[in-house]
C-alpha positions as CSV (number, residue, x, y, z in Angstrom):
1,X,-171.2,268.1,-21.5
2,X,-169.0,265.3,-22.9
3,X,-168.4,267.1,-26.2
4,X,-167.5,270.8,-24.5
5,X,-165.1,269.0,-22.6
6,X,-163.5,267.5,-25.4
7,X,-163.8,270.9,-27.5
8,X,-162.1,272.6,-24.7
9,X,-159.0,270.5,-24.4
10,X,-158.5,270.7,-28.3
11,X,-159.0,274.7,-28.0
12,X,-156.4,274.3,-24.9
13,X,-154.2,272.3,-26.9
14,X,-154.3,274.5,-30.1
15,X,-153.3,277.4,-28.0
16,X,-150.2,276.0,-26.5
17,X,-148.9,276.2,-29.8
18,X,-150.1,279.1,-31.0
19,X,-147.9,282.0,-31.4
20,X,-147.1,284.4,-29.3
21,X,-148.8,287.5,-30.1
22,X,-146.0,290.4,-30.6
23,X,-145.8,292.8,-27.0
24,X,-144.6,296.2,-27.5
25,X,-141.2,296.9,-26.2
26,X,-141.6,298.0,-22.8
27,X,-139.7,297.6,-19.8
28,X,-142.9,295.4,-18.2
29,X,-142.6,293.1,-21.0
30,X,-138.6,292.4,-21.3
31,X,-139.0,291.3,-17.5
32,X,-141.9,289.0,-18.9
33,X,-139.7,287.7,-21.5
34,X,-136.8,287.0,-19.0
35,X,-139.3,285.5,-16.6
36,X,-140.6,283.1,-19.2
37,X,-137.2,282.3,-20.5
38,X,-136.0,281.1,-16.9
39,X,-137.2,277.0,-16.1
40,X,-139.2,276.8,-13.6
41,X,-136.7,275.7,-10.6
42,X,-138.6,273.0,-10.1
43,X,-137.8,271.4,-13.6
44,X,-134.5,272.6,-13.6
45,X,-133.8,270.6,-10.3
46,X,-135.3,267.5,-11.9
47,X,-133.4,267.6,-15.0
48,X,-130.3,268.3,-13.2
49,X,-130.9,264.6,-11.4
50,X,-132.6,262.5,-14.1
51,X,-130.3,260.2,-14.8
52,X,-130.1,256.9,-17.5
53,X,-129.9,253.5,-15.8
54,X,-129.9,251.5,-18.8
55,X,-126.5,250.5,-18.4
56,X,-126.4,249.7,-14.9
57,X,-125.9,246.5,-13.5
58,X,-128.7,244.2,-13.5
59,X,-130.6,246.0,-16.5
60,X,-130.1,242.9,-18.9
61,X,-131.4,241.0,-22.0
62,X,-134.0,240.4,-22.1
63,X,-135.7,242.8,-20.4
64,X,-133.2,245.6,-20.4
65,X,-134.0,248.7,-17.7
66,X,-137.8,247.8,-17.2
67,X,-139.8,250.2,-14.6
68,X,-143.1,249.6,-15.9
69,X,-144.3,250.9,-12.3
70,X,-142.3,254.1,-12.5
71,X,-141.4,253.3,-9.6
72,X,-138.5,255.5,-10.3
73,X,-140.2,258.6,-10.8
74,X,-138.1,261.4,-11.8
75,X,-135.1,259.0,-12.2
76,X,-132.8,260.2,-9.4
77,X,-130.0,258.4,-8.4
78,X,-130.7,258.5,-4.9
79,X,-133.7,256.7,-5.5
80,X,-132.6,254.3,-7.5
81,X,-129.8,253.3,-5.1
82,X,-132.2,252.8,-2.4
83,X,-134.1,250.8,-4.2
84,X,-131.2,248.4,-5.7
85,X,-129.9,248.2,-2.4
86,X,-133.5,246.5,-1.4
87,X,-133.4,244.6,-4.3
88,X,-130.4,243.1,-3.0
89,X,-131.2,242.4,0.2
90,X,-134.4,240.5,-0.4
91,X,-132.5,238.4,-3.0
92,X,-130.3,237.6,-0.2
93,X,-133.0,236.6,1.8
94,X,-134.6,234.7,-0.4
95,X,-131.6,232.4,-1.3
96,X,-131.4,231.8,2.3
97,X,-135.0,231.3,2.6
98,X,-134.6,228.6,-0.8
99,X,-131.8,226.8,1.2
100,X,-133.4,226.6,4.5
101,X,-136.4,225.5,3.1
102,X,-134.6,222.5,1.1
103,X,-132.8,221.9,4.2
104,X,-135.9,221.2,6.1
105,X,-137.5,219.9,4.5
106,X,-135.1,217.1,3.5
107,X,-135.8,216.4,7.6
108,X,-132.5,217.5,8.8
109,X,-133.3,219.7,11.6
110,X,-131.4,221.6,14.6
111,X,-130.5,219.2,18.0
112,X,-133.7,219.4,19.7
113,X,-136.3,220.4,17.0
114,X,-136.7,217.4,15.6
115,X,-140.4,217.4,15.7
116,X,-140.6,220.7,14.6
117,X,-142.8,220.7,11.2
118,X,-141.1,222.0,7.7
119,X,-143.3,225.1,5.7
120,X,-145.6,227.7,7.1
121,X,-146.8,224.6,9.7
122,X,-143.2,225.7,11.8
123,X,-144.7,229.5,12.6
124,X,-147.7,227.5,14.0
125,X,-147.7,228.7,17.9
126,X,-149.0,225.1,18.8
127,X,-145.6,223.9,17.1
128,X,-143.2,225.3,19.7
129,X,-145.1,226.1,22.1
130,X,-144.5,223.2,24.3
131,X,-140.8,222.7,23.1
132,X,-138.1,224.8,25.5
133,X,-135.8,224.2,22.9
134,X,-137.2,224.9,20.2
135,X,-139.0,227.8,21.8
136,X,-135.4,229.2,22.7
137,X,-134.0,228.5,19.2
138,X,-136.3,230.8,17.4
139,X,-136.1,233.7,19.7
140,X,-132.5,233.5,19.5
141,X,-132.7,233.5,15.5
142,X,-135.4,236.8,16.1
143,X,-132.5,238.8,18.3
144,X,-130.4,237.6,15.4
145,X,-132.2,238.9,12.5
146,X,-132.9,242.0,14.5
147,X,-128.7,242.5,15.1
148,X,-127.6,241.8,11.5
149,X,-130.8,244.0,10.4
150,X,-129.7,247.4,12.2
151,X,-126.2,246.4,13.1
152,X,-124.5,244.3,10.1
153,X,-126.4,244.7,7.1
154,X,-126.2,248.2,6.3
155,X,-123.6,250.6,5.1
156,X,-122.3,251.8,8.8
157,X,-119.5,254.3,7.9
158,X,-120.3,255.3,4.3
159,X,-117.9,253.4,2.6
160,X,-120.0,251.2,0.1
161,X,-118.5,251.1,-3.3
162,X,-122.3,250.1,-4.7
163,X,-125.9,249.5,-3.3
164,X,-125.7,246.4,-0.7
165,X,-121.8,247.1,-0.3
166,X,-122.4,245.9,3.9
167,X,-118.5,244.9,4.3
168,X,-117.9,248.1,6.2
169,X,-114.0,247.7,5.8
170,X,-113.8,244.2,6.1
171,X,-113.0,241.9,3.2
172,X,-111.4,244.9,1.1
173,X,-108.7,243.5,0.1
174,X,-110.2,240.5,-1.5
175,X,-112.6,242.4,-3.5
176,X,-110.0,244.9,-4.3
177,X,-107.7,242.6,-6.4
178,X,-110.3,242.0,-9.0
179,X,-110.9,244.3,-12.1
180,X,-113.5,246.3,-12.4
181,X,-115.0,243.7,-15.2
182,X,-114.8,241.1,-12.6
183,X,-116.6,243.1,-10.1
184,X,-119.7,244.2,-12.1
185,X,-119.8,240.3,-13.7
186,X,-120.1,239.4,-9.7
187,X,-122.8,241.9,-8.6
188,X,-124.9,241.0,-11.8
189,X,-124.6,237.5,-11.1
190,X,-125.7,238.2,-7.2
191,X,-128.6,240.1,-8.3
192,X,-129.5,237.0,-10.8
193,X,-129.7,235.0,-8.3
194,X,-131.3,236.9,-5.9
195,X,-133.9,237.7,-8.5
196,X,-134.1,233.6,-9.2
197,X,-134.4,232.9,-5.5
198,X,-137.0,235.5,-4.8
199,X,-139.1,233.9,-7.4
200,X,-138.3,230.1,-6.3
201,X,-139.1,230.8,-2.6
202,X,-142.4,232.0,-3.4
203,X,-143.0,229.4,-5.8
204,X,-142.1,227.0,-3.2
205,X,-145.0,228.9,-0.8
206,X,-147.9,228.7,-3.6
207,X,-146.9,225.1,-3.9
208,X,-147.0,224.2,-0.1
209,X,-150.4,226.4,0.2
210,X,-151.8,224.4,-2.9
211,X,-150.8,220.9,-1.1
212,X,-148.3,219.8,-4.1
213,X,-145.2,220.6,-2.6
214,X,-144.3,216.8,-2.8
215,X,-144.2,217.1,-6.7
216,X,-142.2,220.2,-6.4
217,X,-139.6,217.9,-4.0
218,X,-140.1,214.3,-4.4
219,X,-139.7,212.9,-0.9
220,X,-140.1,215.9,1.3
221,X,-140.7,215.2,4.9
222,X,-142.9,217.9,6.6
């Protein structure tokens, strides 16, 4: 079964390139020929959007444009745009996740959380639970995250100049004045960092889970 298998690809593969036996010229078989001759719309549409991202921003030495997931599929630019733009935005979070977790735990803490515990030991119910204040601190962060998430952070009136462009008109004139040199140097070294911080955070997480997190950051106070 194996081997017919295996003889019928071949055979199947041998006749794609076979040629074409020669039709007699009737009116049936020009319409064939145009047929044939016309891509498939299908293919046509994704050729039209295929596009090379090797020189965008972000695809760097070493590795250069690397999708070993293929995650872009057919390469269209809407895709990867939506996809840069959460790049971007889970960089962003993970730098401030890097800082706040340095912050805490150095042991410098909010007025009234004090005794609030640094790591994954803080989303402990038992933690808060019997502190008002802190109680009332993290649902005010929650309604916070929540505004900047479908409020803020997003491209409200169209007018991004690139993926993770959230300024929505303010601040133009400060970006404006650089060159457009300046400007991609700047969004590369964003997504650099973003890209460092999402890898530092979760390092910081496997260390904390593993029980080292002192040898990570000598002195740490949970």
């Amino acid at each position: 079964m194996k081997t017919a298998c295996i003889l019928t690809t071949l055979i199947a593969s041998a006749a794609a390139f076979a040629p074409t036996v020669q039709q007699s010229k009737t009116l049936s078989s020009a319409l064939n020929a145009d047929a044939m001759e016309e891509p498939a719309p299908a293919a046509a549409a994704v050729a039209a959007v295929a596009t090379d991202f090797t020189g965008e921003v972000g695809a760097q030495a070493p590795l250069g444009f690397w999708d070993p997931m293929s995650f872009l599929g057919a390469g269209e630019q809407t895709r990867f745009d939506r996809l840069r733009e959460v790049e971007i935005k889970h960089g962003r979070i993970s730098m401030l996740a890097v800082v706040g977790n340095l912050v805490t735990y150095s042991g410098t803490r909010l007025e009234g959380m004090e005794d609030m515990p640094s790591g994954f030991a803080a989303l402990s119910p038992s933690a808060w639970a019997n502190n008002p204040v802190a109680k009332s601190q993290i649902y005010g962060m929650v309604l916070t995250f929540a505004f900047l998430e479908f409020f803020v952070m997003k491209d409200q009136f169209g007018t991004a100049e690139s993926p993770g462009d959230y300024r929505n008109g303010v601040g133009v004139t400060v970006w404006d004045k650089f060159d457009d040199k300046t400007k991609q140097r700047k969004r590369a070294i964003e997504i650099n960092n973003g890209r460092a911080a999402q890898m530092g955070i979760l390092g910081l997480m496997v260390h904390e889970k593993m029980g080292n997190i002192a040898d990570i950051l000598p002195g740490a106070s949970s």
